[in-house]
Structures are given as structure tokens and as C-alpha cells.
LOZATOR-938592 format. One record per residue (C-alpha): residue in three letters; z negated, x negated, y negated. Coordinates in pm, 1 decimal. Last residue first. Layout:
<rs>
+--------+----------+----------+----------+
: residu :        w :        u :        v :
+--------+----------+----------+----------+
:    ALA :        Z :        X :        Y :
...
+--------+----------+----------+----------+
</rs>
This chain:
<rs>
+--------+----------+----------+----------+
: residu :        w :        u :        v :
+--------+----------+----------+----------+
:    UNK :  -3142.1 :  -4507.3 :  -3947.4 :
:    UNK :  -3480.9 :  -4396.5 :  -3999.5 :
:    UNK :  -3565.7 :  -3989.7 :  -3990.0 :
:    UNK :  -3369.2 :  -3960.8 :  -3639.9 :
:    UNK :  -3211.7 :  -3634.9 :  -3701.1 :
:    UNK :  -3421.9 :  -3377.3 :  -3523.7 :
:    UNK :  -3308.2 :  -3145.3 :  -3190.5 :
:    UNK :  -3529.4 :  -2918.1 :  -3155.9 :
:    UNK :  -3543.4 :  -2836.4 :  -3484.0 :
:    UNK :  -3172.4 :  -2796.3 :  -3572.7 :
:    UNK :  -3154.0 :  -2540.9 :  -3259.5 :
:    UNK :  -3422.7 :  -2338.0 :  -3413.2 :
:    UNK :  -3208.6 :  -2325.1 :  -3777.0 :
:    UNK :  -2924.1 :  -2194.7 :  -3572.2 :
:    UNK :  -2704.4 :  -2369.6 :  -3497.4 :
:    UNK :  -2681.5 :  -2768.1 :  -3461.8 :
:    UNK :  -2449.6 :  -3039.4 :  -3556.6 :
:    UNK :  -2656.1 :  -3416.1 :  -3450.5 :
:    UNK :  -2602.4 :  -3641.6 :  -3757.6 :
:    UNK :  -2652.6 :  -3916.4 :  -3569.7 :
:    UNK :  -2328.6 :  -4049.6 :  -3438.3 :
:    UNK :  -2221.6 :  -4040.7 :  -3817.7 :
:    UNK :  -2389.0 :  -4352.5 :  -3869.9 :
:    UNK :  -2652.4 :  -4286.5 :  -4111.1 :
:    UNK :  -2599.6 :  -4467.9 :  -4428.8 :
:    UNK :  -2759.9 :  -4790.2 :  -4607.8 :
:    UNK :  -2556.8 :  -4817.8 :  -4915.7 :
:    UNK :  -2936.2 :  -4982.2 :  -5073.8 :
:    UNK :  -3034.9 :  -4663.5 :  -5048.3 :
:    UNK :  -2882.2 :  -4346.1 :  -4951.0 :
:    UNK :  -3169.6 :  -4028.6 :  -4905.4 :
:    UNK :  -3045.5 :  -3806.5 :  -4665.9 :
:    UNK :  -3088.0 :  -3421.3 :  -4745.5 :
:    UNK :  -3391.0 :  -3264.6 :  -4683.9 :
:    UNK :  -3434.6 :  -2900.0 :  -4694.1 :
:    UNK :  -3103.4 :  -2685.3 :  -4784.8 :
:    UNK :  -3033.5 :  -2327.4 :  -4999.6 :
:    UNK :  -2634.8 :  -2291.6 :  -4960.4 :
:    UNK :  -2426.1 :  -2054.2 :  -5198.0 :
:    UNK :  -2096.0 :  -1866.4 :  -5128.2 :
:    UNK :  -1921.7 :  -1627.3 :  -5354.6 :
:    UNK :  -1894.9 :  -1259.6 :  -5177.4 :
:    UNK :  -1928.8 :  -1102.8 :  -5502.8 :
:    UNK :  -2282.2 :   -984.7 :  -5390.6 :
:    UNK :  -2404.9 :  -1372.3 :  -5309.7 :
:    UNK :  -2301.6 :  -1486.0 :  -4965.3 :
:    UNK :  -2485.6 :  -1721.6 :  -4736.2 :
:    UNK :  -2556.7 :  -2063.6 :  -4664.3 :
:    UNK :  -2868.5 :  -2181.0 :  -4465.7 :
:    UNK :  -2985.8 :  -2511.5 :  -4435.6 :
:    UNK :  -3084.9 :  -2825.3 :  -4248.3 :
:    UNK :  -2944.9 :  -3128.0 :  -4446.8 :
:    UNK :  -2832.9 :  -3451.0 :  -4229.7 :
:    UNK :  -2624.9 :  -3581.0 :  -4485.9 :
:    UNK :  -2298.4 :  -3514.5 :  -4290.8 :
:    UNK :  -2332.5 :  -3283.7 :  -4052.2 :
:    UNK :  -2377.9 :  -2933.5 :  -4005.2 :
:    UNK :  -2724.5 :  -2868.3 :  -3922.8 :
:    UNK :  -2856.6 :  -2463.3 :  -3886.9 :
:    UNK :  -2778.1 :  -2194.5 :  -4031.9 :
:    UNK :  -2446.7 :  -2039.5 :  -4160.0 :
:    UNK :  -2267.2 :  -1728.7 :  -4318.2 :
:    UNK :  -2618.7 :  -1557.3 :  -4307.8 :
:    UNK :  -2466.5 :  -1160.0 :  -4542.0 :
:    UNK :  -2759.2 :  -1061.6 :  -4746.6 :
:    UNK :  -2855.1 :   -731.1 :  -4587.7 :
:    UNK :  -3218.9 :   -714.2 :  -4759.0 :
:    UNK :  -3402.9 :   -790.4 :  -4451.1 :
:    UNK :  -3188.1 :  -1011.8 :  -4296.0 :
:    UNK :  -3149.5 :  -1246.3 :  -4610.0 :
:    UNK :  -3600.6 :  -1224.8 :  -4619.2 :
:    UNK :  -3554.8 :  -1312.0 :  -4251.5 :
:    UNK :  -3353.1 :  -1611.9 :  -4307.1 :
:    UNK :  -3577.6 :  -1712.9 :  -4702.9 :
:    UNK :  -3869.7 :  -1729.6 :  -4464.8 :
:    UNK :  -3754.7 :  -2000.6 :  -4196.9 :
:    UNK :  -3565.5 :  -2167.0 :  -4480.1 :
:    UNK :  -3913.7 :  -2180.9 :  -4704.1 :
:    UNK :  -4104.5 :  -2281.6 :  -4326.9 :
:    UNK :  -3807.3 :  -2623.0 :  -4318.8 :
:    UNK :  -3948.3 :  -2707.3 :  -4645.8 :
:    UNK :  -3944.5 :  -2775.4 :  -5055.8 :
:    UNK :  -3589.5 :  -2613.8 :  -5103.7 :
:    UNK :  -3294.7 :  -2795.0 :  -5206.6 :
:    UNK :  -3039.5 :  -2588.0 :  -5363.2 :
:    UNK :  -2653.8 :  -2586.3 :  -5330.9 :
:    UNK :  -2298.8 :  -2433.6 :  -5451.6 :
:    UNK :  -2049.6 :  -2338.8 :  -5237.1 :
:    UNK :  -1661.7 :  -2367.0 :  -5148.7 :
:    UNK :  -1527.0 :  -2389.5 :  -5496.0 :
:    UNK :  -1159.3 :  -2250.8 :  -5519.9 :
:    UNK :  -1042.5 :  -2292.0 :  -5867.9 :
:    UNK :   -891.9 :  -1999.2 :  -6062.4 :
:    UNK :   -693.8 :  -1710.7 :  -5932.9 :
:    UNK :   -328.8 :  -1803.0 :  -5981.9 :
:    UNK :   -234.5 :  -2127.0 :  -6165.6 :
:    UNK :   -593.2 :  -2276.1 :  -6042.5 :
:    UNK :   -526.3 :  -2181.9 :  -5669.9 :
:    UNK :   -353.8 :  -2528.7 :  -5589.8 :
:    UNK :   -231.4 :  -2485.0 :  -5254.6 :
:    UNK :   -332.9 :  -2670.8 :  -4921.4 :
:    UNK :   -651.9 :  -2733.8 :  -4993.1 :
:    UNK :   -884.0 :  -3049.6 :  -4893.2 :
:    UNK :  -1258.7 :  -2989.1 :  -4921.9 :
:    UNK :  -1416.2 :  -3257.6 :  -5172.5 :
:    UNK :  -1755.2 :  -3308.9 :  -5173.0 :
:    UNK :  -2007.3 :  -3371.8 :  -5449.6 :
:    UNK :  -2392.6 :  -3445.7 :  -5508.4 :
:    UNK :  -2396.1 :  -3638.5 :  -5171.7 :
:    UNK :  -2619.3 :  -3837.3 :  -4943.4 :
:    UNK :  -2898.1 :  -3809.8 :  -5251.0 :
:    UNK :  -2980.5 :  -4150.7 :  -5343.2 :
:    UNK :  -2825.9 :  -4123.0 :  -5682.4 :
:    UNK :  -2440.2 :  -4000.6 :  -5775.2 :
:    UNK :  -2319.7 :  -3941.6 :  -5476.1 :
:    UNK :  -1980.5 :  -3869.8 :  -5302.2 :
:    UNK :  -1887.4 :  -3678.2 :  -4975.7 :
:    UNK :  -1513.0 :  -3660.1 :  -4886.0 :
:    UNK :  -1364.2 :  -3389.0 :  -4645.9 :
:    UNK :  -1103.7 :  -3482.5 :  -4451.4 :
:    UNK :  -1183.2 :  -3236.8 :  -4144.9 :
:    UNK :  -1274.0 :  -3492.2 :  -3935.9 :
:    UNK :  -1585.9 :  -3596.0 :  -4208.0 :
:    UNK :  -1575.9 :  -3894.6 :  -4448.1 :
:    UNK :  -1865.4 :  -4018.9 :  -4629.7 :
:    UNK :  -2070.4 :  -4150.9 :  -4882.1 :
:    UNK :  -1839.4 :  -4236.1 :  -5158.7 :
:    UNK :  -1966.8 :  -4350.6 :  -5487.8 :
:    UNK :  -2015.5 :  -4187.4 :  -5820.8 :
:    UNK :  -1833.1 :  -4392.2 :  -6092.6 :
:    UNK :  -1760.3 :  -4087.5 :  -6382.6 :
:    UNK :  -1364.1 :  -4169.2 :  -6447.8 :
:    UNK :  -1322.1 :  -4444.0 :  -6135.8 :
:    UNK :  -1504.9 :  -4289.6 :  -5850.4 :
:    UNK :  -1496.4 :  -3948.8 :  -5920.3 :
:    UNK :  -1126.7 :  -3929.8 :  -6040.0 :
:    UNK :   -988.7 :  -4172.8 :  -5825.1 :
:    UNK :  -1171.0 :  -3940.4 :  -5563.8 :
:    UNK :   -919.9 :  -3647.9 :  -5688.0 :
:    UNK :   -608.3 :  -3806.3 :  -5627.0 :
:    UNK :   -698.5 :  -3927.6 :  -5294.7 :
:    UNK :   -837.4 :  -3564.1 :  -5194.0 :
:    UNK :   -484.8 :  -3434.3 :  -5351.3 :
:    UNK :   -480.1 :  -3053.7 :  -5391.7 :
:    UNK :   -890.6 :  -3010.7 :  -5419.0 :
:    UNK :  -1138.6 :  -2762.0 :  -5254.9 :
:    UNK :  -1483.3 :  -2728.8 :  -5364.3 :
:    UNK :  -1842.6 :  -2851.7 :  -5270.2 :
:    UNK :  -2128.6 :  -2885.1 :  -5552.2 :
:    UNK :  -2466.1 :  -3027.5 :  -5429.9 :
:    UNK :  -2828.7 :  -3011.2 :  -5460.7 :
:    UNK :  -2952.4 :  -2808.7 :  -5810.5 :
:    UNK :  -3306.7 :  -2871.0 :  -5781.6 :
:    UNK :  -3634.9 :  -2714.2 :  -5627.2 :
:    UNK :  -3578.5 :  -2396.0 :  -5546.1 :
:    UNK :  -3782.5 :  -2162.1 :  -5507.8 :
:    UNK :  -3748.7 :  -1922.2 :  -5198.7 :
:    UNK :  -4015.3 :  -1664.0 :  -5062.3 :
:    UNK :  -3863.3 :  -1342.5 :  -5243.4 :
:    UNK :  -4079.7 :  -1084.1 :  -5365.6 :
:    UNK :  -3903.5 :   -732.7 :  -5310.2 :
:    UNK :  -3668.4 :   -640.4 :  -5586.5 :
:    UNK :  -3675.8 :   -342.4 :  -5760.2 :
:    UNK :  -3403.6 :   -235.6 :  -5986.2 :
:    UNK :  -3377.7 :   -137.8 :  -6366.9 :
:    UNK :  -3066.1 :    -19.9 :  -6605.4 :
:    UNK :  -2970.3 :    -59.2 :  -6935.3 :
:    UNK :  -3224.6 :   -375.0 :  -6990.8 :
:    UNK :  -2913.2 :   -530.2 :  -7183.1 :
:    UNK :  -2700.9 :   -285.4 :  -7170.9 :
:    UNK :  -2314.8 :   -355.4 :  -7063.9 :
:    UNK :  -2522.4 :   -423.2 :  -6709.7 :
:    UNK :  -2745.4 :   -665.7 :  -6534.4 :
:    UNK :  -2936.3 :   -537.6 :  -6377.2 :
:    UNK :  -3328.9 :   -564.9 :  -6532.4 :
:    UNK :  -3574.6 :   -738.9 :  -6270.9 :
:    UNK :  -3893.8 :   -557.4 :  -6157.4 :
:    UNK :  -4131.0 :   -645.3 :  -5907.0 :
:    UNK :  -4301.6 :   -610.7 :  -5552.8 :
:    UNK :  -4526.3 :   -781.8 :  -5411.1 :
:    UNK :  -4541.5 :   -737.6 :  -5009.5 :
+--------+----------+----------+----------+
</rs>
């Protein structure tokens, strides 16, 4: 196992120094941004009329999924039931990165486990089809490193009778998404 340094980051630039072991993830692009909203009608007026992203999908729990390209969805809004921006900022739920393959989510699990990184999911959710992981970054703030997220063209989407929920990431491969829809 490489190992290398990093500086903390501190007051001091440099101040202080900690080892990391090498970690197998690179991402390959920012993915999505999820986060809670006060008015989910309100909201996807916004998207849809102010910066003309289009919707995707809905889930049960009233979430929204919008894109931007073919990606299934570069935004989704999470329904809240107070707005926290008065108080304590926005809520955002998580923050994503596509990874290059299903072995990188594989490795990045047991590199999580091996460092105490708290798993908060893996496996298949739903919509867009994305296997990933999503865990917890040392303020507790949640992030999401995914493989393969569908690809809309043409307004072609999946029905949702495909996207096939599944936990953990072995239960997501055994049981693939269809890859044509």
C-alpha cells in the first residue's frame, strides 16, 4: 500500500501533516446535487423556467429529478417541511461523483471500512439507475460516489418498473437494470 502525505488543513497553512493511505477512487465528474426545498412546485418553476433543465422524474417520496444533458439528473429536489435557511443554512442532502466502474465502488467500500468512514448506503436506489455508495465526510455532511447513471435521450426514460432498488452493492449486481429501455 502507497502511502502519502497531505497537509491538514489548519490556521497554518502546512501547520500540521497526516498520512493518508492511497485511496482507489477518482472521480470522474461532478454527478448530481440533491437538497431539500419548502415548495417542490415553487422550486421546479425555478429550474425549469429561470435556467430550463427538464424534469426526469418523480419518486413516492415527492422527490423531483431534473437534467440538464443526458445525464438522468443533475438536480433533485427533496421536499422539507421547514425552511432551515433563517436558522442553520440550507439543507443539501448530498453531493455526487461518477466513478469509472462498478470494481472503483467495490474498492472505494473496503477502503471506507478500513479507515472508519461511516457507508450510509450501497447499493441501487432508484431513479436513474446509478449503483453507488454514499457516505459521510468528517462533519457528518453526506456525499455519494456512483457508476453509471442513465443516459436520457431523445426524452426516452426508463419506466420506473425497472429501476430494480437493491442493497448492498452485491445485491445491485445480481440483479442488473436492463441496459436498453
Amino acid at each position: 500500500m502507497t502511502v502519502h502525505t497531505k497537509p491538514e488543513v489548519t490556521g497554518e497553512p502546512q501547520a500540521a501533516v497526516r498520512t493518508y493511505a492511497e485511496s482507489p477512487i477518482q472521480c470522474r465528474k461532478f454527478g448530481h446535487y440533491v437538497y431539500e426545498v419548502t415548495d417542490v412546485q415553487r422550486t421546479l418553476k425555478f429550474w425549469l423556467e429561470v435556467m430550463n433543465f427538464k424534469v426526469s422524474d418523480w419518486n413516492e417520496k415527492g422527490m423531483v429529478f431534473l437534467r440538464c444533458n443526458s445525464d438522468h439528473h443533475g438536480i433533485g429536489l427533496k421536499p422539507g417541511k421547514a425552511d432551515k435557511r433563517a436558522t442553520d443554512g440550507n439543507t443539501v442532502e448530498h453531493l455526487a461523483f461518477e466513478v469509472d466502474s462498478m470494481d472503483v465502488l467495490f474498492k472505494a467500500r473496503e477502503y471506507f471500512k478500513a479507515h472508519n468512514i461511516p457507508i450510509v448506503f450501497e447499493g441501487r436506489k432508484g431513479a436513474g439507475c446509478n449503483t453507488s455508495i454514499n457516505f459521510l465526510d468528517p462533519d457528518g455532511y453526506q456525499f455519494e460516489i456512483y457508476y453509471r447513471i442513465d443516459q436520457v435521450i431523445d426524452d426516452n426514460l426508463r419506466p420506473a418498473s425497472q429501476f430494480r432498488p437493491a442493497s448492498p452493492l452485491e445485491a445491485a449486481v445480481a440483479n442488473p437494470v436492463p441496459e436498453k429501455w
